[in-house]
C-alpha positions, 0 to 999 in steps of 0.5 A: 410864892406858892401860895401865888402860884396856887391862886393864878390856878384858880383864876385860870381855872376859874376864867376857863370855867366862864368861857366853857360856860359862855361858850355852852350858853353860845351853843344852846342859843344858837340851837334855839328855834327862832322865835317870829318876831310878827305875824309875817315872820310867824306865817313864814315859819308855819309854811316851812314846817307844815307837812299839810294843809291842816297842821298850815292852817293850824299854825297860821291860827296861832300865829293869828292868836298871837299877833294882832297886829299886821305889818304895814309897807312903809313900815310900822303895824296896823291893827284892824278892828272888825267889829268897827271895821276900821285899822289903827297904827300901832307901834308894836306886832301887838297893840300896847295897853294905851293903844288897846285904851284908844282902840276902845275909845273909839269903840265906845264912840262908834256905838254910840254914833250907831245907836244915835242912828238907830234911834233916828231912824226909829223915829223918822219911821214913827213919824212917817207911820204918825202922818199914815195914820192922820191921812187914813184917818181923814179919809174915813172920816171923810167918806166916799168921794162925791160924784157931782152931778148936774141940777139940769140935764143937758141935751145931748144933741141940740135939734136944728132950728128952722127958720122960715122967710119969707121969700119973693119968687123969683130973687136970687137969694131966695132961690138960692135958700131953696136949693141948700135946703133941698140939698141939705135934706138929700144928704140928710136923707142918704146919711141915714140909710 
């Protein structure tokens, strides 16, 4: 009996020794800080423990370092790619290596659209300077423009053509010639002055 009574020591001992020791552990863990879980719980954190705006602005730096990611309303994170300025879902506060691979696919895609644009664009101007260069060309070579001139100067003014009939004193019609043309050098006359 004594040597079992020697043993229920022990594993008495022993289990008091493991519940100091979880207890210790519980203790420990509980007065740990509390690691932010994303970029939002990170900046909550900075303001509660920033005493001013530059140890603020300091921690929501690190905060930016350590998350890439932010969080999305209807849940799950976004990362937002500046340099295509564009967003991807990701899983996770961080994108995964198989989220940083699409990521970077789609990088790769973008450069190329890009430059397929620059090269169009390089060409649509030399095609643009090309046809410049042909009309210029076809100007010179031309020469000054030509002024066309008539062969046979035109009057300016025709002069009135008289005519001269023969009359018989005394009709009508004759009489009547005889008044317009005097009236017709009257106002001539005048019109002159």
């Amino acid at each position: 009996m004594y040597g079992l009574g020697q043993s229920a020591r022990w594993a008495t001992l022993g289990i008091a020794c493991l519940a100091l020791l979880a207890g210790a552990v519980a203790w420990i863990g509980s007065s740990a800080p509390h690691v932010a879980a994303d970029y939002e719980d990170c900046t909550k954190e900075a303001e509660a423990k920033a005493t001013s705006s530059a140890e603020y602005s300091t921690l929501i730096t690190h905060c930016g370092e350590r998350f890439a990611g932010r969080r999305k309303r209807g849940g799950g994170y976004a990362y937002f790619d500046f340099m295509q300025n564009r967003s991807f879902d990701i899983a996770g506060p961080n994108p995964t290596d198989d989220e940083r691979k699409r990521i970077d696919h789609f990088y790769m895609e973008f450069l190329g659209a890009q430059r397929r644009e620059m090269l169009l664009s390089e060409l649509v101007k030399a095609q643009a300077n090309l046809g410049q260069a042909g009309l210029d060309r076809a100007q010179q070579s031309a020469g000054q423009p030509l002024a066309l001139t008539p062969k046979i100067p035109l009057p300016l003014k025709r002069p009135p053509i008289e005519r001269i009939k023969v009359c018989e004193n005394g009709s009508l019609s004759c009489s009547w010639a005889k008044l317009s043309a005097t009236m017709r050098s009257a106002f001539a006359s005048t019109r002159g002055r």
